[in-house]
Each structure stands twice: as structure tokens, then as C-alpha cells.
N, C-alpha and C positions, 0 to 999 in steps of 0.2 A: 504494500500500500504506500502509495505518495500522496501525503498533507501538499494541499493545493499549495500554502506560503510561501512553505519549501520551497517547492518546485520555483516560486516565482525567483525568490530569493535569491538562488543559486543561480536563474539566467541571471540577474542583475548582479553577482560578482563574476558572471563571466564578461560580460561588459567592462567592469571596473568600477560601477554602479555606486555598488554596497559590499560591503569588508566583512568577514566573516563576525558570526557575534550580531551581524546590526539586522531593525528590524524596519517593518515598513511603517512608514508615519502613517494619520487616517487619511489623506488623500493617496496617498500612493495606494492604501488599500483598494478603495475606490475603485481609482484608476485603474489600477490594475487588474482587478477581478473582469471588469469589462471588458480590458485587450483582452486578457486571457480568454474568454469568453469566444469574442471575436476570432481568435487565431483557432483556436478547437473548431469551430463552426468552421471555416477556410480548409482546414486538413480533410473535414467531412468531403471534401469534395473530389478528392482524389482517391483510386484503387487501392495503390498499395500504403496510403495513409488508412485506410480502414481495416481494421481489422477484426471485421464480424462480417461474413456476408450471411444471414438468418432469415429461415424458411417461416414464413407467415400461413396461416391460414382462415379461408370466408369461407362457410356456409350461403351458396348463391341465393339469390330470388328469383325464381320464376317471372323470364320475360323482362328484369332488369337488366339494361347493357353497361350501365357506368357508376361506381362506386367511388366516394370521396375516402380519403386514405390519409390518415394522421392522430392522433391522440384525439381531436375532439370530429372523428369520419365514423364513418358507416362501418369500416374497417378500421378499430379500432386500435393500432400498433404505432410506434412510432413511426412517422412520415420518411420511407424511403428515402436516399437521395438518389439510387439509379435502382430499378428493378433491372436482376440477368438472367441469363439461363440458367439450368433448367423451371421451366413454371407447367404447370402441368395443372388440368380440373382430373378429380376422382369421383365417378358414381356411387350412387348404393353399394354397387355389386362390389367397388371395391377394385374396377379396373382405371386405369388410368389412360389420358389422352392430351398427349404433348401441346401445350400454345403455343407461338410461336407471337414474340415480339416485333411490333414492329413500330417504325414514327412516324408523325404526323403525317407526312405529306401518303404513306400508304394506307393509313387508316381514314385520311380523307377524301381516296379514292374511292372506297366501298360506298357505290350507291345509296343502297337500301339498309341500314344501319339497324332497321327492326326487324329483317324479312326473316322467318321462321325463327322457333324455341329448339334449340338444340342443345349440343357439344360446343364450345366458345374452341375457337381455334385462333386466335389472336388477341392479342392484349396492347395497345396504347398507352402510358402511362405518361401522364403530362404531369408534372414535377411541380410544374408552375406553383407558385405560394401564393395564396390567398389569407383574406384576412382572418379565417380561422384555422390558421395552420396547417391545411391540410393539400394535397395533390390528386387526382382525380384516375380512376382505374377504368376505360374503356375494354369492352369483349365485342368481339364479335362470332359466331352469332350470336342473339342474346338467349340466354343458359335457359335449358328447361328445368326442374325442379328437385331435387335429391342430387345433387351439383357440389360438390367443395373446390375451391379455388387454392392452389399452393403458388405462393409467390417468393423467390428469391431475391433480395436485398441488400444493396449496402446502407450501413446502418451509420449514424453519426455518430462522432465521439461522444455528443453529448458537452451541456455546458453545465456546470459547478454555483453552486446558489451562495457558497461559503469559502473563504481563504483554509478554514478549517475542515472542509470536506477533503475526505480520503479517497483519492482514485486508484481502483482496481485495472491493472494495465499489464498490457503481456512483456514479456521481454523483451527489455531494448528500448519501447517505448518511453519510462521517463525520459530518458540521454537526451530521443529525438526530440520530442517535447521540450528541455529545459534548453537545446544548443540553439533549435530552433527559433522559441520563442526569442532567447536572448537576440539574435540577429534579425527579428520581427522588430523588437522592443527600440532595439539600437537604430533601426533607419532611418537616417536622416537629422539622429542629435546626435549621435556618438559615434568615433571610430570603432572599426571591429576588425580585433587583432586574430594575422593571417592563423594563427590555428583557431580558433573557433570559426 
């Protein structure tokens, strides 16, 4: 476990910042907690910055083709930042049948967006942020009834509500996070010395 301060701490003596021993005053808290914040959301958006890609699962509706997707969606998970392959719906029976992703411009080629209740053989996911945090999951066709939907994910780091929260991180991870940040932190007031 890495205490968020730490972590901050340590980029800011790699800088030259702050001296071992020193702490952050109340605005540097602040401030800080917000970059940090900021910089975690940023790494969210790259591959091999995540490290959780996590299988989700919907229970479809009958004749529904589009579901909102986020903590406050219809699919209640945290809001994707890229859904990948494999995605796949399972019937009843408990067999399964491949979706196949695809974007915008081929999902806005399908004509008839409601024509028959089947198997969803394609999935759209428009990422897009809305003001209730959520991104939106197109199928086509739209799912006839005893339907689950498996969806694969990359997942965001997630942001930190406390300097005192503990983050669970795989290996290797602080380093990237605390080298990183510092050279986030530093652009633009401070020099940054050639090893860091």
C-alpha cells in the first residue's frame, strides 16, 4: 500500500521541491490532491498505463439497443475508458455468440437500427462524457430476451478523495506514478534533473 502524501512527497524531493522530513503546507495539500487527481485520470487513458482490463456484465432488455454505462447508467460499473475484445452476449442455454466492435462511422451505416429482436452482433460504445458521468453502449440487432451482455474494459486508475488514502497498486507502479508525477508537477517551474 502507498499513502497518497507519500507518494506526493517523494515526487517533490525528486524535483528538489521538498527535503526529506518536510511536509506539505494546507495549500500545497490542496493543490496537490487535484494534480494528482488530474495526472491518475491522464494515465487512464493509455493501454499499458492500465492495469485492469475487467469483464462487466448486463442482463439485456428485450428490444433495447442502447444502454448508458457509468456508476450513475443502466449498467451500473464504472464508466469504461475503451471497451476491447473479446465481448461476447450468452443465452439461457448458456451458449455464447461473439460481438464484434465496431465505431461510429460503421455503426452509423446500419440502416434500420431496430429491424428484428435477436443475437446483438455489434456493439458501438461512445465514450463520450456526459453530465452524468456516464458513456453510452449501442447493439445491434437489438437483443431479444434471456440475453447477458459480457463486456471487456479498460478500467481507470481511479482518483483519491484523501492525501491519506492508501492505494493498492501492482508492481512497479508507485516508481511510475511518483517519477512521473514529479516530471508532471515540474513542467514548466522547475528544472528536471537528467536522471529523473
Amino acid at each position: 500500500m502507498a499513502v497518497v502524501s507519500t507518494m506526493i512527497l517523494r515526487s517533490m524531493r525528486m524535483t528538489g521541491e521538498k527535503s526529506r522530513g518536510a511536509t506539505l503546507t494546507a495549500n500545497e495539500q490542496t493543490e496537490c490532491l487535484a494534480e494528482f487527481n488530474t495526472f491518475l485520470e491522464a494515465c487512464s487513458n493509455e493501454r499499458l498505463l492500465c492495469y485492469q482490463v475487467q469483464q462487466d456484465s448486463l442482463a439485456l432488455t428485450a428490444s433495447t439497443n442502447s444502454y448508458t454505462i457509468g456508476t450513475n447508467g443502466v449498467f451500473a460499473v464504472t464508466r469504461p475508458v475503451k471497451i476491447v475484445d473479446p465481448c461476447f452476449v450468452r443465452d439461457s442455454a448458456g451458449l455464447d455468440t461473439e460481438v464484434t466492435i465496431v465505431n461510429a462511422e460503421a455503426y452509423g451505416s446500419i440502416v434500420q437500427k431496430s429491424a428484428g429482436y435477436t443475437v446483438p452482433t455489434y456493439l458501438f460504445y461512445d465514450s463520450g462524457f456526459s453530465a452524468t458521468s456516464t458513456g453510452t453502449i449501442f447493439l445491434y440487432p437489438s437483443p431479444s430476451g434471456s440475453l447477458t451482455l459480457f463486456i471487456n474494459s479498460w478500467k481507470q486508475l481511479g482518483t483519491v478523495s484523501t492525501l491519506s488514502q492508501d492505494l493498492a497498486l501492482p508492481p512497479g507502479y508507485q516508481l511510475f506514478i511518483e517519477s512521473n508525477f514529479a516530471i508532471h508537477e515540474a513542467a514548466g517551474f522547475r528544472p528536471i534533473s537528467a536522471e529523473l
